[in-house]
C-alpha positions in Angstrom: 4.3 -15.6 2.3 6.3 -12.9 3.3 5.3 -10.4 5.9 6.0 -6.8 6.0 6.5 -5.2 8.9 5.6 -1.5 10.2 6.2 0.9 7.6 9.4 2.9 8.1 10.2 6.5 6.0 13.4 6.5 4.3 13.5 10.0 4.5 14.4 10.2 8.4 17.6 9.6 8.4 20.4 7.4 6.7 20.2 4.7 8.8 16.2 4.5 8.1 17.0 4.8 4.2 19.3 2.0 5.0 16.5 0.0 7.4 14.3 0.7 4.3 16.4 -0.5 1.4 17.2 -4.1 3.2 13.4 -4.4 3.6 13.1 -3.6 0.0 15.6 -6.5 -1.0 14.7 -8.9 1.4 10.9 -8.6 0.5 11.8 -8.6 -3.0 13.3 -11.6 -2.8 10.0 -13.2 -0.4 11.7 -13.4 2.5 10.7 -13.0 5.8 12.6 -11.5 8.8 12.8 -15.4 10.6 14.3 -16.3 7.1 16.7 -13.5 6.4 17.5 -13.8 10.4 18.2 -17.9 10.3 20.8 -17.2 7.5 22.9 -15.0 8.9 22.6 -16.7 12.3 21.3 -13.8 14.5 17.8 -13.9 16.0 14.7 -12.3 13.9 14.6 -9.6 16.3 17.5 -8.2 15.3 15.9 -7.8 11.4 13.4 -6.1 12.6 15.7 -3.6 14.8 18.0 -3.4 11.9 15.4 -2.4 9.3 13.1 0.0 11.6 16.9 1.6 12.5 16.3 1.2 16.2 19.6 -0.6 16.2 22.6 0.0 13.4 24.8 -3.1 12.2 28.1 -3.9 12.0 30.2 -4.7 8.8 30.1 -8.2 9.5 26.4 -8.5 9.7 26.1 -6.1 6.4 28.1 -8.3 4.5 26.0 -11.3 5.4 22.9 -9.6 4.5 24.4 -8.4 1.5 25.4 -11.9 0.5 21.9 -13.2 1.9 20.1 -11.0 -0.7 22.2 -11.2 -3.2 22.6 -7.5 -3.3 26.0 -7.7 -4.9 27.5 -5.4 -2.8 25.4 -2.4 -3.1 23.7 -3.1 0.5 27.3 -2.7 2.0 28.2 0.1 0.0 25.3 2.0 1.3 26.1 1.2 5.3 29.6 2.7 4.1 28.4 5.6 3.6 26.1 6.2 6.5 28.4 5.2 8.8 30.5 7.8 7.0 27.3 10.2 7.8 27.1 9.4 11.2 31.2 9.9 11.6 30.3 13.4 10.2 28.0 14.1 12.6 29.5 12.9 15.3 32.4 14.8 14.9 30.9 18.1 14.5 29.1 17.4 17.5 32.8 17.2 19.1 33.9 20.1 18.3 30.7 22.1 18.6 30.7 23.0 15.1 27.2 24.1 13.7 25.3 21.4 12.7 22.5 23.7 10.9 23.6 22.4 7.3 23.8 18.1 8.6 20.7 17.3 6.4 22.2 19.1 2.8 25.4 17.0 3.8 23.7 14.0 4.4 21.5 14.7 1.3 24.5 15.0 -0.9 25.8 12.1 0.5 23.0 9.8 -0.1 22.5 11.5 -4.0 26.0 10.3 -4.1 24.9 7.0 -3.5 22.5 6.7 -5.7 25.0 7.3 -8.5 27.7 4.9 -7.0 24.7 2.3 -6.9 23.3 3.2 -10.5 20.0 1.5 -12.0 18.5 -1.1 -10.7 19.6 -0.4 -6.9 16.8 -1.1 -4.0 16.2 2.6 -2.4 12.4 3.1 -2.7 11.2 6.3 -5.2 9.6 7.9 -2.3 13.0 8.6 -0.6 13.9 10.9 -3.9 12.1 14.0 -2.9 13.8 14.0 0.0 16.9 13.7 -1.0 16.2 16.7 -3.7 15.0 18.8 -0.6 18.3 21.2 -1.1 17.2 21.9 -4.6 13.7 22.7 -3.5 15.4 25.4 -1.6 18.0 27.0 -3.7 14.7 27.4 -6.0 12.2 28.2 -3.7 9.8 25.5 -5.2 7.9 22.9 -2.9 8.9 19.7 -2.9 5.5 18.3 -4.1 2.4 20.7 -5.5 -1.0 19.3 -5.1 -0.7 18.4 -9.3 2.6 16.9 -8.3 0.6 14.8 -5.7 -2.5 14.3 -8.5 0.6 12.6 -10.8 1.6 10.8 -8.2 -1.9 8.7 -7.6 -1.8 8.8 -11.3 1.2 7.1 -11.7 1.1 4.5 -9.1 -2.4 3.7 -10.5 -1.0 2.4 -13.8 0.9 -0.3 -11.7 -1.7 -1.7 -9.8 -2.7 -4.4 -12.0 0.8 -5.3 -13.7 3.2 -4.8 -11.1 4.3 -7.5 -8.5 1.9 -7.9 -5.8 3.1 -6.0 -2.5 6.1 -4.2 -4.7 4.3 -0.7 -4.1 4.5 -1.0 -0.1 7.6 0.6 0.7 7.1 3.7 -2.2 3.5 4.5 -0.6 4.5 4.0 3.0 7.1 7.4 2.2 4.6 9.1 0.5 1.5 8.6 2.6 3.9 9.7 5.3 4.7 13.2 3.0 1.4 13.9 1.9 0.1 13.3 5.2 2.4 16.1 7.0 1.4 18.1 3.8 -2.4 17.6 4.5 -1.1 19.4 8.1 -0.3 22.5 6.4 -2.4 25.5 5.4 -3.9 25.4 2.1 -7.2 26.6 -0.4 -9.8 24.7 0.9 -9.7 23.0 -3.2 -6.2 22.2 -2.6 -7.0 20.5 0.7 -9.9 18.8 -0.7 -7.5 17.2 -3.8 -4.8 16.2 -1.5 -7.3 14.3 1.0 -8.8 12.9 -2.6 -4.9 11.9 -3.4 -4.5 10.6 0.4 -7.6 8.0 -0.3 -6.3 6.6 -3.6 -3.0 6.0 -2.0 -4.5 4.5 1.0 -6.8 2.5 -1.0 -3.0 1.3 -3.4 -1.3 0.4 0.4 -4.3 -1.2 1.3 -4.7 -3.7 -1.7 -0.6 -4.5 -1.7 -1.1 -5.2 2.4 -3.4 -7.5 1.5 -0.8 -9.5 -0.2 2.5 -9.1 1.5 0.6 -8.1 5.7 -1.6 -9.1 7.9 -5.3 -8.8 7.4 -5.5 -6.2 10.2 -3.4 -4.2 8.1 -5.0 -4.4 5.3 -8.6 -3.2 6.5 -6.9 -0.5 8.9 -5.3 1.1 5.3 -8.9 0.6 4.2 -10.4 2.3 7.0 -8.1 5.6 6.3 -8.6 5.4 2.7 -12.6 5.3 3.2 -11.7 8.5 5.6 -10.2 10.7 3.3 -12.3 9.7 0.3 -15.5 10.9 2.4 -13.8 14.0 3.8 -12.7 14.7 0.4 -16.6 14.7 -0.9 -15.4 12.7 -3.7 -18.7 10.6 -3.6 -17.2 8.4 -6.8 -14.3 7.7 -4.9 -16.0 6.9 -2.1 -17.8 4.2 -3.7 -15.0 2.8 -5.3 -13.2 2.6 -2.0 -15.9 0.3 -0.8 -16.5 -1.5 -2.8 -12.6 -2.7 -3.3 -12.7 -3.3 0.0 -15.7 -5.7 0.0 -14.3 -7.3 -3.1 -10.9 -7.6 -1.2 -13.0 -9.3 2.3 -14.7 -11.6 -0.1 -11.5 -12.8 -1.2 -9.9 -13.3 2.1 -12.7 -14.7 3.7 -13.3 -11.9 6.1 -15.5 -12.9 9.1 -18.6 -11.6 9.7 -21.0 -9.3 7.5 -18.1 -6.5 6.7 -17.9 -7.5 2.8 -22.4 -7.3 3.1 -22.0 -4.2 4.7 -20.0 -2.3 2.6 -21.3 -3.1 -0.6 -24.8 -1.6 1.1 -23.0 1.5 1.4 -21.8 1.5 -1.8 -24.8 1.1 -3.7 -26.4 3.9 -1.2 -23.8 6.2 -1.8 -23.9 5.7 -6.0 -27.2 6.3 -5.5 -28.0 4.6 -8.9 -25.5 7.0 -10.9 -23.2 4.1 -12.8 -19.7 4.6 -11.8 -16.9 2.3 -11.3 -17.0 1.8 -7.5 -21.0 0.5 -8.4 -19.8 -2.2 -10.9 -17.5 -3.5 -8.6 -19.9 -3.8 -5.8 -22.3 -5.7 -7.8 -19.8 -7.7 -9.3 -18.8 -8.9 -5.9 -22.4 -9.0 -4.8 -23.0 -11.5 -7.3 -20.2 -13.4 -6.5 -21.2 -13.6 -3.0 -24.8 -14.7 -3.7 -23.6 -17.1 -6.1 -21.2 -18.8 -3.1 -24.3 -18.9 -1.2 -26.4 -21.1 -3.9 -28.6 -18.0 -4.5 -28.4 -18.8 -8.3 -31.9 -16.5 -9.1 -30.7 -13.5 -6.9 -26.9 -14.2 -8.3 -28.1 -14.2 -12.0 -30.2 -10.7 -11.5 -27.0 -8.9 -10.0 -24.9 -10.4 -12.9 -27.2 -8.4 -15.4 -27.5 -5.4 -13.0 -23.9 -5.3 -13.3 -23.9 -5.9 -17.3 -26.5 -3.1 -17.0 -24.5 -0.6 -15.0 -21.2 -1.8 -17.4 -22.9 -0.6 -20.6 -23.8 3.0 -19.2 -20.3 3.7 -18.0 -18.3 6.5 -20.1 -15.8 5.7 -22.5 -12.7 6.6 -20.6 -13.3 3.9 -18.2 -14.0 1.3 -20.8 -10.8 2.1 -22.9 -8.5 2.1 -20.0 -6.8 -1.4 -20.8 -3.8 -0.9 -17.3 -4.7 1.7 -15.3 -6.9 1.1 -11.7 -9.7 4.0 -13.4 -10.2 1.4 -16.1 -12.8 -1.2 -16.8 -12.2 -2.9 -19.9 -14.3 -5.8 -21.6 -12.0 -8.4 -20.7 -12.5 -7.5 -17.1 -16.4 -7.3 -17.1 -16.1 -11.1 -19.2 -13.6 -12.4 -16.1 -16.7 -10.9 -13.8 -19.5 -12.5 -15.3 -17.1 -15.9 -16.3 -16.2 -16.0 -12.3 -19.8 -16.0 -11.6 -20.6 -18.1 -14.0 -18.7 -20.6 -12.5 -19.4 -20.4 -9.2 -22.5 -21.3 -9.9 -21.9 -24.5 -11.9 -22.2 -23.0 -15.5 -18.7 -23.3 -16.4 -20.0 -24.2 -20.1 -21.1 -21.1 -20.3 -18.1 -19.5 -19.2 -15.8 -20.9 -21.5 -16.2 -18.9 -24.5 -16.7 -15.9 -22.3 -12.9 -17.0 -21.2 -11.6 -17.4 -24.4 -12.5 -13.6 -25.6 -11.3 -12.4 -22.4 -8.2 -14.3 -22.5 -7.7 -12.9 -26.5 -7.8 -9.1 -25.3 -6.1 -8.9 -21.9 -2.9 -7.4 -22.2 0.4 -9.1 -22.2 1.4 -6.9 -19.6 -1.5 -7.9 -17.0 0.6 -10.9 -16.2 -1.9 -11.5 -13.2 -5.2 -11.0 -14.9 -4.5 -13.3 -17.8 -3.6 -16.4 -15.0 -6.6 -15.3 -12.9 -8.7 -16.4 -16.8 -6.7 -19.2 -16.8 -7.3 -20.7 -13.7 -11.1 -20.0 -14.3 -10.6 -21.7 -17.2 -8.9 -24.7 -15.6 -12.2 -24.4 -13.3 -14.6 -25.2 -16.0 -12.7 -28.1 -17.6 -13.1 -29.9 -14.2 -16.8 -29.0 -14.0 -16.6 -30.9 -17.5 -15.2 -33.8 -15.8 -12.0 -33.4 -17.2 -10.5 -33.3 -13.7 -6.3 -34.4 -15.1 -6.7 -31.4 -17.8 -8.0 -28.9 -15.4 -5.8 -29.8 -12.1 -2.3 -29.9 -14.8 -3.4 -26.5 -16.2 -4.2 -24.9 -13.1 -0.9 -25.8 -11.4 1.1 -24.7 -14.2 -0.5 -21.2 -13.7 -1.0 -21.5 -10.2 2.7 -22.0 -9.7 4.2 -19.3 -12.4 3.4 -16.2 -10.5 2.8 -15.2 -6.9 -0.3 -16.6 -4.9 -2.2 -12.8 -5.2 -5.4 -13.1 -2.6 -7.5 -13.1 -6.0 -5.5 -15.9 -7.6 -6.3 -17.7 -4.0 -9.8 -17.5 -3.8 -9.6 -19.6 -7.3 -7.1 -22.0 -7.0 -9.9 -23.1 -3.8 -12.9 -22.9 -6.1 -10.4 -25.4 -7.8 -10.1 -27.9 -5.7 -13.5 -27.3 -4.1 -14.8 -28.8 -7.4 -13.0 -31.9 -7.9 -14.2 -35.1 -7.3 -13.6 -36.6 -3.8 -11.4 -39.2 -5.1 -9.6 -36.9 -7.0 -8.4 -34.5 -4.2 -5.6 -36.9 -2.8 -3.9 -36.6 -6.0 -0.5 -35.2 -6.2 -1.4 -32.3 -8.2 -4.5 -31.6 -6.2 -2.6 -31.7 -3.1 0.3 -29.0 -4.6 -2.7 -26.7 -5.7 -4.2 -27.4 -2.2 -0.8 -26.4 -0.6 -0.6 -23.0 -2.3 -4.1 -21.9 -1.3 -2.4 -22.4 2.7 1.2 -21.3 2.5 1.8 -25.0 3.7 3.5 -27.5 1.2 2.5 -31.1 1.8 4.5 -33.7 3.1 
């Protein structure tokens, strides 16, 4: 898998807009630096350099990339025109002409771009507002008011569960970066509190795409930050659900020690038994985690705490079928089917699956294999080990390995038979659950 490397703003210059935009390609197309480096023939220090813009390229080196990532020309196009930029600045520099209106050139020149480059083109959205910042001025507007940051969350919390996993990463690094100088500036002690509110939702967004695309360290620092701002914000809700995202995201990567424990404790403290979102997902994955320790009596009373808390929450959460804020039935069936299953009762699950499976949205691409592979789970627990290992590898192997889609595909191949596990399939499923493809 991939990895991503420090974020970088697009907004700082040209040459980080460029930095950022080959990132965007080459992580679109799940490469990492030592990959894109090893086919243009230059060492994987040089990717990094390139994309952070603490080194600028040549033309030959643009048009390899280019070609690389398939970018049909519109990577080059863009170092055109920042060199162009640069030659700009340069020569005003030369002949000591003012250079107190470089940004609206280099603004107009990159708007420019964008229309040269037209749909579809790699320059994240959180490079937009500043790139607009000469508009903002002729009409004395801000560039983003705190609804404009509310929106914002809003919209990127729509995409969490349908988008690509780790697609977000270069969008939220911009605009953490923005709303965090924002956050530096004098405001109404409400408008301070929504934008620290805003700040934790899109830490918490950052942290879950890290935890597909980064390091693990990563991930949990963007957790850390987003636990932060929820608790300065006083948003006690949020504050829950932060947690216990973050325990439900250690459980799934196997976090050592007793981090995924301890932050389901707080949690539940902080909910205070007032059901809320943040509390279902902390006993879900309290559950879960009992269940993994063959604490089937304890495991079974959290499940119906959790069905508990699920009927008492408000109808807005329950009807949300795609956003992040919703809860629908399929997702409390997946919960108690995942369960289920863990602890042996895959029968039971199976019809549980099936409604699931019926009312998940075609556009939760992820959530529907996530049933799937559940449901390729129980068919093994039947004994039907060549059914379950064939329909869990045609899932496992149609979408990216997500951390969640991980953590099955091992329950998997946990529960086949010993004699079963050298088996070709078995060994492919076992491969993607690593990141290393047997021989």
């Amino acid at each position: 898998m991939p990895r991503t490397s420090q974020p970088v703003n697009p907004a700082d210059s040209p040459w980080h807009l460029l930095g950022s935009t080959i990132r965007h390609w080459r992580e679109n197309a799940r490469f990492s630096q030592r990959d894109l480096a090893a086919m243009i023939h230059v060492d994987h220090t040089m990717i990094s350099a390139w994309e952070r813009a603490a080194s600028r390229l040549d033309t030959t080196n643009v048009r390899a990339i280019d070609t690389a990532l398939e970018a049909n020309g519109q990577i080059s196009e863009l170092h055109a025109l920042v060199v162009e930029v640069d030659r700009f600045r340069v020569s005003k520099v030369e002949t000591g002409t003012s250079l107190c209106n470089e940004d609206d050139v280099e603004r107009r020149t990159l708007l420019q771009l964008l229309a040269m480059m037209g749909a579809g083109a790699g320059i994240p959205a959180s490079a937009v507002d500043a790139l607009h910042a000469d508009l903002w001025q002729v009409t004395d507007a801000t560039d983003n008011s705190v609804s404009d940051w509310e929106q914002i969350a809003w919209d990127y919390a729509q995409g969490v569960w349908t988008e690509p996993p780790g697609s977000r990463s270069a969008d939220l690094a911009g605009d953490i970066r923005n709303l965090g100088l924002a956050l530096t500036r004098s405001h109404p002690p409400a408008d301070h509190t929504t934008l620290l509110r805003v700040y934790a939702q899109l830490a918490a967004f950052m942290a879950l795409d890290l935890a597909e695309t980064s390091s693990a360290r990563a991930c949990w620092r963007s957790w850390r930050a987003a636990r932060s701002a929820a608790d300065a914000s006083g948003d006690r809700e949020l504050s829950v659900w932060v947690r216990a995202e973050e325990a439900t995201k250690s459980f799934h990567m196997r976090r050592p020690g007793p981090a995924a424990d301890a932050l389901i404790e707080e949690a539940v403290h902080l909910a205070d038994g007032r059901p809320c979102l943040g509390l279902l997902e902390a006993l879900k994955t309290r559950s879960c985690i009992l269940a993994a320790d063959g604490r089937v009596a304890s495991a079974r009373e959290v499940l119906d705490d959790f069905k508990g808390v699920y009927e008492q929450l408000p109808d807005s959460v329950i009807n949300d079928p795609i956003s992040v804020w919703g809860y629908p039935l399929e997702s409390a069936q997946y919960a108690e089917a995942f369960v289920l299953s863990m602890l042996g009762d895959g029968k039971s699950a199976m019809p549980i699956l099936e409604q699931a499976l019926a009312s998940c949205p075609p556009e939760k691409a992820g959530g529907r294999a996530n049933i799937g592979l559940i449901q390729a789970w129980g068919i093994i627990q039947d004994r039907d080990v060549t059914e379950g290992l064939d329909h869990a590898l045609n899932i496992a192997t149609s979408l990216p390995t997500t951390t969640a889609r991980r953590k099955i595909m091992r329950e998997v191949v946990t529960a086949l038979p010993e004699r079963a596990r050298t088996l070709p399939a078995a060994r492919e499923l076992h491969a993607l659950t690593t990141g290393i493809h047997p021989n």
